[in-house]
C-alpha positions as CSV (number, residue, x, y, z in Angstrom):
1,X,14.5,126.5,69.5
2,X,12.8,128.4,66.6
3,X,13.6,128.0,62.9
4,X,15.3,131.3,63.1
5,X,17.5,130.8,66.1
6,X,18.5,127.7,64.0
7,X,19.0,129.2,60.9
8,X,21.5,131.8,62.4
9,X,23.4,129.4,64.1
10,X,23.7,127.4,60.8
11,X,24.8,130.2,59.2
12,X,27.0,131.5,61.9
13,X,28.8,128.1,61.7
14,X,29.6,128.4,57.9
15,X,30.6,132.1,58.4
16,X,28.5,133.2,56.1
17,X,26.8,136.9,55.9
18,X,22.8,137.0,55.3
19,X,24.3,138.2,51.5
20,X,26.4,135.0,51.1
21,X,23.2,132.8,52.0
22,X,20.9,134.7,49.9
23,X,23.3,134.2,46.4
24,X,24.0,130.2,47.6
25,X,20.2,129.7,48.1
26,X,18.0,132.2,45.7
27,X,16.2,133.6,49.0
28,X,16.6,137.3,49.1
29,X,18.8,138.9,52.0
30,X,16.0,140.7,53.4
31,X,13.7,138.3,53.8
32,X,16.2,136.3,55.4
33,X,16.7,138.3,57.7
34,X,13.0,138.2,58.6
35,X,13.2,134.7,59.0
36,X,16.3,134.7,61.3
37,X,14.3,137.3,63.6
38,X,11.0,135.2,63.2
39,X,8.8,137.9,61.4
40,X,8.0,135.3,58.9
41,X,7.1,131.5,58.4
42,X,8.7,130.4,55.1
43,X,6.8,128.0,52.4
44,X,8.8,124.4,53.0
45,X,10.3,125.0,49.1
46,X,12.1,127.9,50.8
47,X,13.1,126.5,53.5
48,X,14.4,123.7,51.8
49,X,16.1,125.7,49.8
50,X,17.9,127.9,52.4
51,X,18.8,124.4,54.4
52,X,20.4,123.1,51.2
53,X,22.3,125.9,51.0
54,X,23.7,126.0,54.4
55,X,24.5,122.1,53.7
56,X,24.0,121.0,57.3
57,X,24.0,117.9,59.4
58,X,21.3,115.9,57.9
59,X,19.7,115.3,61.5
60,X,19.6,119.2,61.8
61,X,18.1,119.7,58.3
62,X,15.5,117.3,59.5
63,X,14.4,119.3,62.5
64,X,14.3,122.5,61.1
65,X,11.7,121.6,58.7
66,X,9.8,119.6,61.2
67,X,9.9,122.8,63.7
68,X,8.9,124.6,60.6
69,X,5.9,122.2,59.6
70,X,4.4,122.4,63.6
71,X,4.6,126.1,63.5
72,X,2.4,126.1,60.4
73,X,0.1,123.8,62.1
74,X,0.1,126.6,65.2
75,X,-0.2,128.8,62.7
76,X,-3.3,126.8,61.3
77,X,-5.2,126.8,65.1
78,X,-3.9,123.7,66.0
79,X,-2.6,123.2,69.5
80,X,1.1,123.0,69.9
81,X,0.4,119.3,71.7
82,X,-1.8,118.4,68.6
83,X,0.9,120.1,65.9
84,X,4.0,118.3,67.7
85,X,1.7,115.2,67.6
86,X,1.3,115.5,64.0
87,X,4.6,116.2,63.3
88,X,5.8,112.9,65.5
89,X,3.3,110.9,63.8
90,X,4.5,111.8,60.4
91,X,7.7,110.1,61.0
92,X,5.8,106.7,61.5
93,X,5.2,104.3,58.1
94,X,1.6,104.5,57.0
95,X,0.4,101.1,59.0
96,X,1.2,102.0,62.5
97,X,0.2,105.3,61.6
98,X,-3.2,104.5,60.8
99,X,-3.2,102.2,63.9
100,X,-1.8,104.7,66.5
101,X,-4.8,106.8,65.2
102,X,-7.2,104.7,65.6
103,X,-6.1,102.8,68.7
104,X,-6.1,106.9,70.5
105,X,-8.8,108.2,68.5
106,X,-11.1,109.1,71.7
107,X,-7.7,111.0,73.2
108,X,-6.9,113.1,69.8
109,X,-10.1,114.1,69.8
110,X,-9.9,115.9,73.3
111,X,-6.9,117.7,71.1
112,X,-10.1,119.3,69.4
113,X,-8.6,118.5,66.2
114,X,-11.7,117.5,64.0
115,X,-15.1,115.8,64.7
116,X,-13.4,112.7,62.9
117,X,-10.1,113.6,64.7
118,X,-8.3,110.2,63.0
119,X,-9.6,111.1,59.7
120,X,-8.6,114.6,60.1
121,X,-5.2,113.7,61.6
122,X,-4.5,111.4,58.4
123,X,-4.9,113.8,56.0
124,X,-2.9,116.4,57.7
125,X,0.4,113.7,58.0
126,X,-0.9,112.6,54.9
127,X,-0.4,116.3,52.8
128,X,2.6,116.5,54.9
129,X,4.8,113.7,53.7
């Protein structure tokens, strides 16, 4: 589901009109909109600010920024199969992270990531946390 599917059903389930969320969460009504009709990838501040606001299910604030964080990584060149890798990876605590990367280094790097693809794919989690 994209972010703005998900943001409009969050909203829709409080009620609320794109005015209502844009006073509760200092994100202007227009450029809501935009992000409820995908024309626009929001910085994760704004996000996070527009999912406080809508004060949902902690599991579904959670997946909105991770859908959020691949599509920058699309956005970025990454694949999607290397961006939803990232993302997954991201979740892990920093020693099986390291070890997951080096133990599949040879398969992320057919993800054309980077030449290094494990060093490459540690920084990225890494600025992402």
């Amino acid at each position: 589901m994209s972010i703005g599917k998900r943001l409009s059903e969050l909203r829709g389930a409080k009620d609320w009109t794109l005015d209502e969320l844009a006073e509760a969460s200092a994100v202007s009504a227009p450029y809501l909109s935009k992000l409820e009709r995908d024309k626009a990838l929001p910085q994760r501040d704004t996000l996070i600010a527009v999912v406080e606001a809508l004060d949902p299910d902690p599991h579904d604030a959670t997946d909105v920024l991770r859908e959020r964080d691949q599509a920058e990584l699309i956005r970025l060149g990454y694949t999607p199969e290397a961006a939803q890798l990232v993302v997954a990876l991201e979740k892990l605590d920093p020693e099986t992270r390291a070890s997951v990367i080096e133990r599949y280094a040879t398969e992320l790097a057919a993800l054309h990531l980077a030449a290094d693809p494990g060093e490459q794919l540690s920084n990225v989690v890494d600025d992402m946390a």
